[in-house]
VOFI-941993 format. One record per residue (C-alpha): residue number from 1; z, x, y. Coordinates in pm, 1 decimal, padded with zeros to 6 digits. Example, Ala and Ser with C-alpha at 12.3 -4.5 7.8 and 13.67 -1.06 7.14 Angstrom:
BEGIN
<k:1	Z:00780.0	X:01230.0	Y:-00450.0>
<k:2	Z:00714.0	X:01367.0	Y:-00106.0>
//
This chain:
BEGIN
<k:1	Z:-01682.2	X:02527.9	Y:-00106.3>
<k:2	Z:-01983.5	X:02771.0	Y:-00102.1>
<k:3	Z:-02262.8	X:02793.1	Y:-00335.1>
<k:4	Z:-02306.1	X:03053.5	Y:-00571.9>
<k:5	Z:-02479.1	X:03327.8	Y:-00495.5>
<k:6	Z:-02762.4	X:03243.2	Y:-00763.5>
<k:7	Z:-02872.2	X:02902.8	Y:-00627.2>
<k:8	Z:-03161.3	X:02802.9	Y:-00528.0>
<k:9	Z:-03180.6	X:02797.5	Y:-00107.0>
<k:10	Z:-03294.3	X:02436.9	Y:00060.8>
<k:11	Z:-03531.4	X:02415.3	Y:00270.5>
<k:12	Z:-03325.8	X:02293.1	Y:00552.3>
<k:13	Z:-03040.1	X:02548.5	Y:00455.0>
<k:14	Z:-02751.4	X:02316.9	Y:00528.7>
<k:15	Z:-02425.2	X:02438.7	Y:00416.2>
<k:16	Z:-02096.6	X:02274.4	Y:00222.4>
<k:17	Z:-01790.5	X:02411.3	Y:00201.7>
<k:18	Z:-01392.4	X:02333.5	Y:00185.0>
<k:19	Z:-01158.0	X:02258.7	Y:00428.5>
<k:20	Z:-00818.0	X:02089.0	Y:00492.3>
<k:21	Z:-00671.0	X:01757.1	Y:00554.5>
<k:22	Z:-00637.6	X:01839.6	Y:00919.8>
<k:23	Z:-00954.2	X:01931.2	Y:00980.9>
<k:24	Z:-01116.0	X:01661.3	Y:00813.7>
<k:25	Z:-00939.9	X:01450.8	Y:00948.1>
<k:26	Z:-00995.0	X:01621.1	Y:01318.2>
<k:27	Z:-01401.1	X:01618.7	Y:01248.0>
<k:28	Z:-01382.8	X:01272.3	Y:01209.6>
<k:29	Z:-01185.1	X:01179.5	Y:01565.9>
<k:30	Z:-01426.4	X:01434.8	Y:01743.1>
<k:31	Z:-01724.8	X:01207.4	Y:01625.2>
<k:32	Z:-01557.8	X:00904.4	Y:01675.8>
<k:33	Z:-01540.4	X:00773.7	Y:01335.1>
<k:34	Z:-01276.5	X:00567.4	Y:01151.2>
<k:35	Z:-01242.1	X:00699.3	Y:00760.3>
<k:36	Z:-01239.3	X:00490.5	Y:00470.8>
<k:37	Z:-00861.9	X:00486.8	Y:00330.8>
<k:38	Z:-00998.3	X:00639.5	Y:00003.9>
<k:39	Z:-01075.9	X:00985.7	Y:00194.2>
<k:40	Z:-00755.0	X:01038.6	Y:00395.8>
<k:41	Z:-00434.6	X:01218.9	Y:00300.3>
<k:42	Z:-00270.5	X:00876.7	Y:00224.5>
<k:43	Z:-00474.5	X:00844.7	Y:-00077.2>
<k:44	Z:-00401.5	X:01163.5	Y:-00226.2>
<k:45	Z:-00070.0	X:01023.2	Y:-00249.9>
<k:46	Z:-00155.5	X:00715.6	Y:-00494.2>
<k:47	Z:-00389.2	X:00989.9	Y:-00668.5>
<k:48	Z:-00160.2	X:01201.0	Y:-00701.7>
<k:49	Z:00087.2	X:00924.0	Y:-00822.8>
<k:50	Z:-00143.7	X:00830.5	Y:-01126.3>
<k:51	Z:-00192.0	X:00942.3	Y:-01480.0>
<k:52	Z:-00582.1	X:01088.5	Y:-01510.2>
<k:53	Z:-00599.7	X:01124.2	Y:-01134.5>
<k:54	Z:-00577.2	X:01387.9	Y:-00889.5>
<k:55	Z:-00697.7	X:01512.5	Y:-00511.5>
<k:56	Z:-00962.3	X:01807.6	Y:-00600.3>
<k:57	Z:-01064.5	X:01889.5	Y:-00240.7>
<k:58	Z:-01218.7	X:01823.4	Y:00045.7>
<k:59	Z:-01561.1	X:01894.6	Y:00204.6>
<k:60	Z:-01762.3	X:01934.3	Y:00509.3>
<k:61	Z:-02192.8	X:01917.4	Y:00455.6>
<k:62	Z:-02314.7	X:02102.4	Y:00786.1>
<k:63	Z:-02640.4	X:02138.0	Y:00952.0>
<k:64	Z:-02855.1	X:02433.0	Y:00971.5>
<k:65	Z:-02690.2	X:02504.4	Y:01333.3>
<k:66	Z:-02357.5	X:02436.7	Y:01167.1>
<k:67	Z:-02289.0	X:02064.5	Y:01317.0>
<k:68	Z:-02054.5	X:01876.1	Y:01055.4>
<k:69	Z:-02309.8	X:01583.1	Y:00951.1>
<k:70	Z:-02074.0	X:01425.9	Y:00638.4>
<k:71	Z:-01739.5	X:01462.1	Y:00499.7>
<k:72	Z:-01653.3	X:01408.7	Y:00173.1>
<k:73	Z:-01282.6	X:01366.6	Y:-00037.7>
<k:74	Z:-01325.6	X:01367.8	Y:-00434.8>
<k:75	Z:-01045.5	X:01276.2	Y:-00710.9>
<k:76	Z:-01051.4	X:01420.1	Y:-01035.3>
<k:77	Z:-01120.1	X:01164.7	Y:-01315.8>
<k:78	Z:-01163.0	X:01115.0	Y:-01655.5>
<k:79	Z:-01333.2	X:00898.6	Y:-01876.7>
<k:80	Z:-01313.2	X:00912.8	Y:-02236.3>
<k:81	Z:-01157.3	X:01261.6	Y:-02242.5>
<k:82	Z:-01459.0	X:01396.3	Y:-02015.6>
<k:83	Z:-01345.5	X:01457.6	Y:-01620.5>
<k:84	Z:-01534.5	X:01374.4	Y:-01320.2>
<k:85	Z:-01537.7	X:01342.5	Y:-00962.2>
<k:86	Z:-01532.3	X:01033.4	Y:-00764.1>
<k:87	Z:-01578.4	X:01012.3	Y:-00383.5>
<k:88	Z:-01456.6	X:00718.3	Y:-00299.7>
<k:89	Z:-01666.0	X:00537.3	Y:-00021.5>
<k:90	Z:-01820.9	X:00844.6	Y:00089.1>
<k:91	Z:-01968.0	X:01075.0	Y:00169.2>
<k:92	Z:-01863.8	X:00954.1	Y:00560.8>
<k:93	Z:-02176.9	X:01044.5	Y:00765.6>
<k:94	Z:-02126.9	X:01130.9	Y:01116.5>
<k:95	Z:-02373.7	X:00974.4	Y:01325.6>
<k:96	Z:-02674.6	X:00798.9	Y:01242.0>
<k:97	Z:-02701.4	X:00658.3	Y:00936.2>
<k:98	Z:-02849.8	X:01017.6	Y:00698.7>
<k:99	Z:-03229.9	X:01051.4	Y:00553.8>
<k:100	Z:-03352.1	X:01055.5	Y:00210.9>
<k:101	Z:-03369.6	X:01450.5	Y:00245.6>
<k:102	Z:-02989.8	X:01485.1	Y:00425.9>
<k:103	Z:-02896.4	X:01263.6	Y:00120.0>
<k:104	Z:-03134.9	X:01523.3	Y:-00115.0>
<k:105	Z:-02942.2	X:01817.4	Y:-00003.4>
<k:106	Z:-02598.2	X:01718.2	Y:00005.2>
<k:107	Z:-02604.9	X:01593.6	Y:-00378.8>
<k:108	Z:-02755.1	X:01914.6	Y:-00460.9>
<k:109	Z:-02507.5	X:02148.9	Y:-00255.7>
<k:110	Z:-02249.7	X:01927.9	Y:-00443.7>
<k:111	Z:-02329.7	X:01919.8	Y:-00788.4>
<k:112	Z:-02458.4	X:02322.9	Y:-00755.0>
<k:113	Z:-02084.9	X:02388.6	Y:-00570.1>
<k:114	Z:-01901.3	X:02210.9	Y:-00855.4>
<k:115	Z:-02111.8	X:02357.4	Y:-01170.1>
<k:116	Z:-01975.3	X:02641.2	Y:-01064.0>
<k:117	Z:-01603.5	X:02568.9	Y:-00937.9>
<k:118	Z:-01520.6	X:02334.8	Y:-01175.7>
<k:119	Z:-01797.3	X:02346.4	Y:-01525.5>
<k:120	Z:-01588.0	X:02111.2	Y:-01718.6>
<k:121	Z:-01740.3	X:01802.6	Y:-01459.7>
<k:122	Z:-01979.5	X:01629.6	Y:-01614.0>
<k:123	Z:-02112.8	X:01412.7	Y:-01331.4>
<k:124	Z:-02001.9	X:01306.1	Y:-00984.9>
<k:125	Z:-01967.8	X:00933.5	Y:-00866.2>
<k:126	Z:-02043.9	X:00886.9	Y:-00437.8>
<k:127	Z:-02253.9	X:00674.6	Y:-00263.3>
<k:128	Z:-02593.6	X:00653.0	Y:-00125.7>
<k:129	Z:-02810.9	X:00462.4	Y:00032.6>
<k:130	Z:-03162.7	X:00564.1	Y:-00045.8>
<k:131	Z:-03304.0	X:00508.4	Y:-00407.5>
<k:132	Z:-03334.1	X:00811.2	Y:-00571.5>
<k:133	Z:-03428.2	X:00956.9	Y:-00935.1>
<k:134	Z:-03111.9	X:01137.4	Y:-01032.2>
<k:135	Z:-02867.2	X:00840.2	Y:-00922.7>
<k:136	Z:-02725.5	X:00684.0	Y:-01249.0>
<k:137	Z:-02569.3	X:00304.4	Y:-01249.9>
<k:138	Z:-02192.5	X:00380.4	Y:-01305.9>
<k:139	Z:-02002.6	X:00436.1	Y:-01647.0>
<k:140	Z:-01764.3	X:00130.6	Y:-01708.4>
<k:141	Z:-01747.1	X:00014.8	Y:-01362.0>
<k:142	Z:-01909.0	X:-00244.5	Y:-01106.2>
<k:143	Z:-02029.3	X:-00109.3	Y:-00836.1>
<k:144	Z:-02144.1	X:-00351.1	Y:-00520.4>
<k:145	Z:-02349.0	X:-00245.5	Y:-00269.0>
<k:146	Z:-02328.8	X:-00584.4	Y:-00030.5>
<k:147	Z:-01992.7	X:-00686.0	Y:00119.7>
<k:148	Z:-01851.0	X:-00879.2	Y:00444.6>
<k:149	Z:-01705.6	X:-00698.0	Y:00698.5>
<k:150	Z:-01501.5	X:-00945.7	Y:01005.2>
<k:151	Z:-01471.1	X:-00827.7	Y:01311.9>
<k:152	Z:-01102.0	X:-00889.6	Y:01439.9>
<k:153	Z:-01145.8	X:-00752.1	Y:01820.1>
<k:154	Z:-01103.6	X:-01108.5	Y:01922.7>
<k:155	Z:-00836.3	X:-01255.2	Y:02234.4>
<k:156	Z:-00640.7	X:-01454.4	Y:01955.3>
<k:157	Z:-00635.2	X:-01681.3	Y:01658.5>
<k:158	Z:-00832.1	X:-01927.2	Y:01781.2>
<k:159	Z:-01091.6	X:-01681.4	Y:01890.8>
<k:160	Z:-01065.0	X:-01526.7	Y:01504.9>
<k:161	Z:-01104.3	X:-01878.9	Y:01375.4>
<k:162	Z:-01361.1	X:-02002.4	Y:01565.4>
<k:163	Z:-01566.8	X:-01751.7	Y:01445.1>
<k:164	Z:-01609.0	X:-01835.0	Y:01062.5>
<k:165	Z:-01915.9	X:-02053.7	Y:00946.4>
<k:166	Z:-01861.5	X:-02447.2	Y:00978.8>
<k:167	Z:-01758.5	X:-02491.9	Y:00631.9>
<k:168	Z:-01527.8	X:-02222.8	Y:00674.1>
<k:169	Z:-01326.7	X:-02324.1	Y:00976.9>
<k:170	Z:-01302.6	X:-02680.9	Y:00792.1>
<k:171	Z:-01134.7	X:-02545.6	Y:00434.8>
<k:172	Z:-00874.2	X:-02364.9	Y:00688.4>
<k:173	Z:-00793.1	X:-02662.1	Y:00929.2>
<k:174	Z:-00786.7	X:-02867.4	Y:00609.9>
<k:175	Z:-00510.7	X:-02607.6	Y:00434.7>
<k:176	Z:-00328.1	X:-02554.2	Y:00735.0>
<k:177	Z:-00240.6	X:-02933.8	Y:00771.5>
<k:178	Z:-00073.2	X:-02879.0	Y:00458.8>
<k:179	Z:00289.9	X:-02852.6	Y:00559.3>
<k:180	Z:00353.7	X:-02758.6	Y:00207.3>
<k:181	Z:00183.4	X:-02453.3	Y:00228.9>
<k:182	Z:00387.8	X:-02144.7	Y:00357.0>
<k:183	Z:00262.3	X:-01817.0	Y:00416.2>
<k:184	Z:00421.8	X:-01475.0	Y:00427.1>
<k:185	Z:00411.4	X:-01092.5	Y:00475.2>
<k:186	Z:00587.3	X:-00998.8	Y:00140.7>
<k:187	Z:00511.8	X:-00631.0	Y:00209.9>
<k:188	Z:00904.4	X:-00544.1	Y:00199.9>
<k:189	Z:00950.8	X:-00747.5	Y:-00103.6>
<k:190	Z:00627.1	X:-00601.6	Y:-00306.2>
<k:191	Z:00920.8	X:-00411.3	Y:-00580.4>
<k:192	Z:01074.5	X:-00810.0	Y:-00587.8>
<k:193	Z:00786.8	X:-01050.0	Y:-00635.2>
<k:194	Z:00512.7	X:-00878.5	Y:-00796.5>
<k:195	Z:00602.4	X:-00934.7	Y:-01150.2>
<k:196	Z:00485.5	X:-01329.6	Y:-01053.6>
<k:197	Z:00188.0	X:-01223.3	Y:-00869.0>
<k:198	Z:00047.9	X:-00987.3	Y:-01157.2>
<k:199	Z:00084.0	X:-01357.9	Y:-01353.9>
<k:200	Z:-00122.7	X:-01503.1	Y:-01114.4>
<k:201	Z:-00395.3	X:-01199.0	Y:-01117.7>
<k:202	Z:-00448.8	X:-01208.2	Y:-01480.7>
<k:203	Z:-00466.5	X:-01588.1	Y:-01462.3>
<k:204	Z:-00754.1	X:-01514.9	Y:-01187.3>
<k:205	Z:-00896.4	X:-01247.0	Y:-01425.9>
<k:206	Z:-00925.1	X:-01487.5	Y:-01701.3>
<k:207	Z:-01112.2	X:-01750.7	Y:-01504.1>
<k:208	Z:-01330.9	X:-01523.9	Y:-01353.2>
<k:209	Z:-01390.1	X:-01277.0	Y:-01607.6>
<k:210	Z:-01277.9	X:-00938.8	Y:-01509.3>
<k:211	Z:-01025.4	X:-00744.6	Y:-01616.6>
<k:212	Z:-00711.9	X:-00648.9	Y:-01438.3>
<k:213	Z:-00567.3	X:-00304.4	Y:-01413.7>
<k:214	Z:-00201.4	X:-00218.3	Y:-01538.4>
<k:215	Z:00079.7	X:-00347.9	Y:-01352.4>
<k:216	Z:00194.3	X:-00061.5	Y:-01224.6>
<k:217	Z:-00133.2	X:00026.3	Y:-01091.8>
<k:218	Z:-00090.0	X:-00230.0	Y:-00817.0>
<k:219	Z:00339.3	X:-00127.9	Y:-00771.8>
<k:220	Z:00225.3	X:00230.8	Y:-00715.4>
<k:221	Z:-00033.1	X:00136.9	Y:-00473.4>
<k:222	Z:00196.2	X:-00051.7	Y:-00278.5>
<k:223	Z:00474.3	X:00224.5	Y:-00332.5>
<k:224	Z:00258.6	X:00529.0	Y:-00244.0>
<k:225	Z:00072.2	X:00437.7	Y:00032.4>
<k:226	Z:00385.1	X:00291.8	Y:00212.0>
<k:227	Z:00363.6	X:-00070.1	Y:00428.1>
<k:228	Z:00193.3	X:00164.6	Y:00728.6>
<k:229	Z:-00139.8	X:00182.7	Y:00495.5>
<k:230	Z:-00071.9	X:-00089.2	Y:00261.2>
<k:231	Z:00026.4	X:-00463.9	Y:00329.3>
<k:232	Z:00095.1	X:-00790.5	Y:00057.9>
<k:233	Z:00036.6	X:-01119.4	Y:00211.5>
<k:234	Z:00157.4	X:-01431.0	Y:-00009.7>
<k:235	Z:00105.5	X:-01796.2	Y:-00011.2>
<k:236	Z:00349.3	X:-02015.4	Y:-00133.8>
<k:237	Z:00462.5	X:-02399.0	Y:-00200.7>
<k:238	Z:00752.1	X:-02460.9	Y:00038.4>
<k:239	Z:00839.5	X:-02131.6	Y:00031.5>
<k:240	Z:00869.1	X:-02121.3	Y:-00384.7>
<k:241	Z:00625.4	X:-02102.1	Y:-00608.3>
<k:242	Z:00320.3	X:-01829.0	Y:-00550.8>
<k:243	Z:-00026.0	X:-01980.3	Y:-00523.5>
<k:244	Z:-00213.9	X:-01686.5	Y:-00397.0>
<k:245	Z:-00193.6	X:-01388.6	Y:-00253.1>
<k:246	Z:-00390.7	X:-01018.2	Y:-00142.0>
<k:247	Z:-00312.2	X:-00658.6	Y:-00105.8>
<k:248	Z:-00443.7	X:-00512.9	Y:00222.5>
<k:249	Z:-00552.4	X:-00160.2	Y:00296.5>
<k:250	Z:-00513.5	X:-00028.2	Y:00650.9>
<k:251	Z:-00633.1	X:00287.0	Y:00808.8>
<k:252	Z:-00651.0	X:00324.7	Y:01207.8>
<k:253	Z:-00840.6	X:00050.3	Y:01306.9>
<k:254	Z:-00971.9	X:-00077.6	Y:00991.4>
<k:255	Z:-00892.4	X:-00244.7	Y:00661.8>
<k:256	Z:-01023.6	X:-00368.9	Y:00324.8>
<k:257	Z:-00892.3	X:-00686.5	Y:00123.1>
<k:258	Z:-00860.9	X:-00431.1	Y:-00199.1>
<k:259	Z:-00685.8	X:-00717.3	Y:-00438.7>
<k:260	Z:-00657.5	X:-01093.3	Y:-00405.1>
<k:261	Z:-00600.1	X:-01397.8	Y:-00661.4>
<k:262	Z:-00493.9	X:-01718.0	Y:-00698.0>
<k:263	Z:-00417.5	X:-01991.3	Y:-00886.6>
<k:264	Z:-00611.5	X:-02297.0	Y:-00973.9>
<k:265	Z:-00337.9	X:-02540.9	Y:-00778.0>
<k:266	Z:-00406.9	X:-02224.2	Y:-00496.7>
<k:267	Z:-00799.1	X:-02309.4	Y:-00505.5>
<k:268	Z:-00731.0	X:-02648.4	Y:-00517.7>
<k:269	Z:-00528.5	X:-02646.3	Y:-00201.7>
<k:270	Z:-00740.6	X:-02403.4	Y:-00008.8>
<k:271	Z:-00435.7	X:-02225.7	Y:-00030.8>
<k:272	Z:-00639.9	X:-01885.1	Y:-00057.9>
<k:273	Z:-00859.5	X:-01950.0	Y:00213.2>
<k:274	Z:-00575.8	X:-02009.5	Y:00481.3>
<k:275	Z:-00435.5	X:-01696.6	Y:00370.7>
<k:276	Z:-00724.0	X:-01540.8	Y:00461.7>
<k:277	Z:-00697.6	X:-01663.8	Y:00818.7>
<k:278	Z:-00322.0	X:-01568.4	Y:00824.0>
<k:279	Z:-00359.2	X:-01223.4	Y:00676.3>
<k:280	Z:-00694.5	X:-01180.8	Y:00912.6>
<k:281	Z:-00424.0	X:-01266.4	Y:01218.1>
<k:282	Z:-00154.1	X:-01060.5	Y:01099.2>
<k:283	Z:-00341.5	X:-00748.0	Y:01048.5>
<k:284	Z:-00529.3	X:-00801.9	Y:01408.0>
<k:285	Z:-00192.6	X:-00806.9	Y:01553.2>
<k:286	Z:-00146.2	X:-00427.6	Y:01330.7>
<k:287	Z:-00436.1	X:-00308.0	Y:01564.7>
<k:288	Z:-00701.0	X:-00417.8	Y:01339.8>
<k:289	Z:-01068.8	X:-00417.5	Y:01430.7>
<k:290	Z:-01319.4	X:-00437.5	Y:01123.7>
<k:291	Z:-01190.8	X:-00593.7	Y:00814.7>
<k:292	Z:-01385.7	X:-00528.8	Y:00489.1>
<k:293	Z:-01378.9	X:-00810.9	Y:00230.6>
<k:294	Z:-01501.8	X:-00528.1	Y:-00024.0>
<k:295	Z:-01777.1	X:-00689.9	Y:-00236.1>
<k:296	Z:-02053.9	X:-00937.9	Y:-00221.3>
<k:297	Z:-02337.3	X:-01021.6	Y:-00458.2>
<k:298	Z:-02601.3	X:-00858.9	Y:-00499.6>
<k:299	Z:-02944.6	X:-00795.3	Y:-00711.8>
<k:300	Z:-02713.9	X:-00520.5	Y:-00838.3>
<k:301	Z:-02433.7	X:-00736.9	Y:-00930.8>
<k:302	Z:-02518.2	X:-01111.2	Y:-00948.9>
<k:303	Z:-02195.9	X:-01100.9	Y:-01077.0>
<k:304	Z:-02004.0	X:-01114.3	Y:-00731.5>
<k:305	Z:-02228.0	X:-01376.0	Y:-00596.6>
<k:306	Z:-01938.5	X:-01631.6	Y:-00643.2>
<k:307	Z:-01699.1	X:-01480.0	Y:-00478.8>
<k:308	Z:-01920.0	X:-01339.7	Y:-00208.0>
<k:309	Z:-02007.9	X:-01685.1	Y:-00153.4>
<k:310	Z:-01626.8	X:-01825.9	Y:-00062.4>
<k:311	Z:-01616.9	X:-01490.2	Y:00156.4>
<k:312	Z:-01926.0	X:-01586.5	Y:00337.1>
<k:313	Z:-01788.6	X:-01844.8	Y:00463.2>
<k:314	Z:-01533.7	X:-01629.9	Y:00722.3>
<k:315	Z:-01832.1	X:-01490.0	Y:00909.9>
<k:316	Z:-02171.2	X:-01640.9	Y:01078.9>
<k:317	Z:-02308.3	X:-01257.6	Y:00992.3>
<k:318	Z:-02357.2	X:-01284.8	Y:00628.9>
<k:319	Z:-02352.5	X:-00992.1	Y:00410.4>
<k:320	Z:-02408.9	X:-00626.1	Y:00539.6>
<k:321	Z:-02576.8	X:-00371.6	Y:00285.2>
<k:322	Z:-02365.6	X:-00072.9	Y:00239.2>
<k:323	Z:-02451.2	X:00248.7	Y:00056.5>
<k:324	Z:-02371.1	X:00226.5	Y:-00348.6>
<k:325	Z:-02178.3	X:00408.4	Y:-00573.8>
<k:326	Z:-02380.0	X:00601.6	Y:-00809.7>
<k:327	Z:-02328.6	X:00857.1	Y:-01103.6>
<k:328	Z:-02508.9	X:01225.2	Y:-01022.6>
<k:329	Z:-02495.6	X:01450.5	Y:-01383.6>
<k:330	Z:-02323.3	X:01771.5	Y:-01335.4>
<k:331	Z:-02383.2	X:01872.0	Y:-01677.7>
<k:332	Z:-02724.5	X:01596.9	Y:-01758.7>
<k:333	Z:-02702.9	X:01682.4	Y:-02125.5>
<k:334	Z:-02329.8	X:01566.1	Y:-02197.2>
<k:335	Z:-02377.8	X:01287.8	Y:-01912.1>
<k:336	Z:-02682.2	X:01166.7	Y:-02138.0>
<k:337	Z:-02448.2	X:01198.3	Y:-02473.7>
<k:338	Z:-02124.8	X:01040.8	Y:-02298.5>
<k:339	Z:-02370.6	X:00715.5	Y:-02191.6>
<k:340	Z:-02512.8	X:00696.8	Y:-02574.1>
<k:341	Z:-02155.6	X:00717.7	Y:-02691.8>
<k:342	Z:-02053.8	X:00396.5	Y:-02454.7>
<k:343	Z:-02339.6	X:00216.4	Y:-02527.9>
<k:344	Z:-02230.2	X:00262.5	Y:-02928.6>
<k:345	Z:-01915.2	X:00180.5	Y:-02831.3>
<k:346	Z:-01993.5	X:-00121.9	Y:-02632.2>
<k:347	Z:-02283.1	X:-00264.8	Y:-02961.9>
<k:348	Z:-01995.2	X:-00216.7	Y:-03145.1>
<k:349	Z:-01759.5	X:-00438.3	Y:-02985.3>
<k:350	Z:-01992.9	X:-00688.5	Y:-02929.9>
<k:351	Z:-02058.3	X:-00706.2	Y:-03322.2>
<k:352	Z:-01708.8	X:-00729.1	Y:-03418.6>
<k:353	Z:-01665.1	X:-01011.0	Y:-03124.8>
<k:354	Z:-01958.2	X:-01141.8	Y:-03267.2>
<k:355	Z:-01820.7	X:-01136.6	Y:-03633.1>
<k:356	Z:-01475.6	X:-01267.0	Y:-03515.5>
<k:357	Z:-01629.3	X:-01570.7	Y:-03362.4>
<k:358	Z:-01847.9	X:-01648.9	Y:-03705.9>
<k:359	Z:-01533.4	X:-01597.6	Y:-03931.6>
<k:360	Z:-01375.5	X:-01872.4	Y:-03673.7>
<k:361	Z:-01717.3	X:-02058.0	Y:-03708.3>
<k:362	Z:-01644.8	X:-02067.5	Y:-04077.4>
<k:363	Z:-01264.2	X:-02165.5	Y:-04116.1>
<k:364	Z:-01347.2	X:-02449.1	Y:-03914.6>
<k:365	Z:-01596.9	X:-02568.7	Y:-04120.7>
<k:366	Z:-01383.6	X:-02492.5	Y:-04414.9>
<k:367	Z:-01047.3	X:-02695.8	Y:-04269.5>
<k:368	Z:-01338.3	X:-02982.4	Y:-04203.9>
<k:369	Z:-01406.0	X:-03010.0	Y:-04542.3>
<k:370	Z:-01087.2	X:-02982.8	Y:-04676.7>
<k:371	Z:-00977.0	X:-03288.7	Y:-04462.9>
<k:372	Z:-00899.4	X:-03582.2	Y:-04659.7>
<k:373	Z:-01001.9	X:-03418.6	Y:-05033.9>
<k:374	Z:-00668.0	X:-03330.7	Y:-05237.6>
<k:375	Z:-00891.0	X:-03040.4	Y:-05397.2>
<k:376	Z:-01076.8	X:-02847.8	Y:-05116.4>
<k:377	Z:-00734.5	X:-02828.3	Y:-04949.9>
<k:378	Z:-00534.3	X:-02707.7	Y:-05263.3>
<k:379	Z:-00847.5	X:-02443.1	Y:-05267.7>
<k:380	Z:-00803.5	X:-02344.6	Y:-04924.3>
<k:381	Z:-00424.6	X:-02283.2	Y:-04894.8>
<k:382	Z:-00549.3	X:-02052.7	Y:-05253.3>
//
């Protein structure tokens, strides 16, 4: 993608334009650099598998002597009828980590290249690591911008375990002396068993307070990106009865623990965190060398603080700052209306949950009174 011919020159006249899979993907072995799943050709395939999604294109942000410095995949989106871009986990820089002006640049050659290829955008969603005015927090969707990332180039198992904090090698050990918990690669059985593991995420979703995606979501994840990019490991009770379980991406030589959940009996039993270990063993054996937990709390979202504690304890690193997802207007006037109409939206539903909860307020008081007097509960069947 080129700019228009209109736009404003930078002052370090970089340059952004299209190119293909293959080349992407042949910039990134030349410098050495393993991509995030969400910017290969593998994801298109999910993308292109989903309702309101699909692969827009692929770019390359060059220096001024034409070196490729960051790559960059974006899906088409929507949100409330309005589309937009997301880059998912990029842009990838190439080489040292990029400057507040490299970062400057790049969201300016973007969002000039796409007002003019594609008007109907209203903003784009990427990530960046220096704080900047025109980043917005994101529409509708936690970002994190702390995770923990293990490093599986170990000899074996024991090498992998022994490298957890204290607390963590002790919930393991404990778990794994359990001989009634059973774990498994379910990855050839994902079309078979997921109808009881979606039970077991929206059990997880109620307890911790998110809310899960559709079903199918999760089938055509599994479906699309085939067991080469995409694994499901399971625990079990004596082989039965699910009590936790994850979805693993894989790409080259690393992965990301996209979905996990459990159930309370799961927690209980530790059940969750010797799947960890199991699935952290299984996916070294797959050639696996950094393993991304994929979220940790932050200031930004004190939120994930619980469960970036229990993933804490599988390293003696801690948690690594990445860069964040942020929103960048395309079109700042309709971004600006779109963001009043969600905050409307979300006053709204907080009223009527609000309302709800005082009408329920009030029929117990009413069915209190009515206890034990023949009139107030004539009145109130009335």
């Amino acid at each position: 993608m080129t700019l228009p011919e209109n736009a404003t020159p930078l002052a370090s006249r970089g340059s952004m334009r299209r190119i293909d899979w293959e080349t992407f993907r042949r910039i990134a072995e030349e410098a050495g650099t393993t991509l995030p799943i969400e910017q290969t050709a593998a994801w298109d395939a999910f993308d292109a598998a989903m309702d309101g999604r699909e692969p827009w294109g692929r770019l390359v942000y060059e220096t001024a002597a034409g070196q490729p410095r960051a790559l960059i995949s974006l899906t088409r989106m929507n949100v409330r009828g309005f589309p937009y871009l997301w880059a998912r986990h990029a842009p990838v820089w190439l080489g040292q980590e990029p400057s507040a002006a490299e970062e400057t640049e790049l969201r300016e050659l973007l969002t000039e290249g796409v007002r003019f290829h594609d008007p109907a955008v209203v903003f784009v969603r990427l990530h960046c690591t220096h704080p900047a005015p025109g980043l917005h927090e994101l529409l509708q969707t936690m970002a994190y911008d702390h995770t923990v990332i293990l490093d599986l180039d170990r000899p074996d198992d024991d090498a992998f375990l022994a490298s957890f904090k204290p607390r963590g090698r002790r919930d393991v050990r404990k778990a794994l002396r359990n001989t009634e918990l059973t774990y498994h690669d379910e990855t050839d059985r994902a079309e078979e068993v997921f109808a009881e593991l979606y039970q077991i995420l929206l059990e997880t979703g109620d307890r911790d307070g998110f809310h899960a995606a559709p079903e199918e979501t999760y089938r055509t994840m599994l479906r699309t990106l085939g067991p080469d990019h995409c694994r499901l490991y399971v625990a079990r009770r004596n082989g039965g009865q699910a009590l936790a379980w994850s979805i693993d991406t894989v790409w080259g030589d690393g992965a990301g623990r996209y979905y996990a959940a459990s159930t309370a009996e799961g927690r209980r039993g530790r059940a969750a965190d010797a799947l960890l270990y199991k699935e952290g063993c299984w996916l070294r054996e797959r050639g696996v060398r950094t393993w991304d937990l994929m979220g940790a709390g932050s200031e930004r979202t004190p939120e994930l603080n619980g469960v970036g504690s229990f993933k804490g304890k599988f390293t003696a690193e801690g948690t690594v700052a990445i860069p964040g997802p942020w929103d960048v207007p395309v079109r700042p006037r309709v971004y600006v209306g779109l963001v009043r109409a969600l905050e409307l939206k979300h006053r709204a539903e907080t009223g009527v949950a609000s309302l709800r909860e005082r009408l329920g307020s009030l029929r117990s008081e009413r069915d209190d009174h009515a206890d034990g007097d023949p009139e107030a509960e004539a009145s109130a069947r009335q």
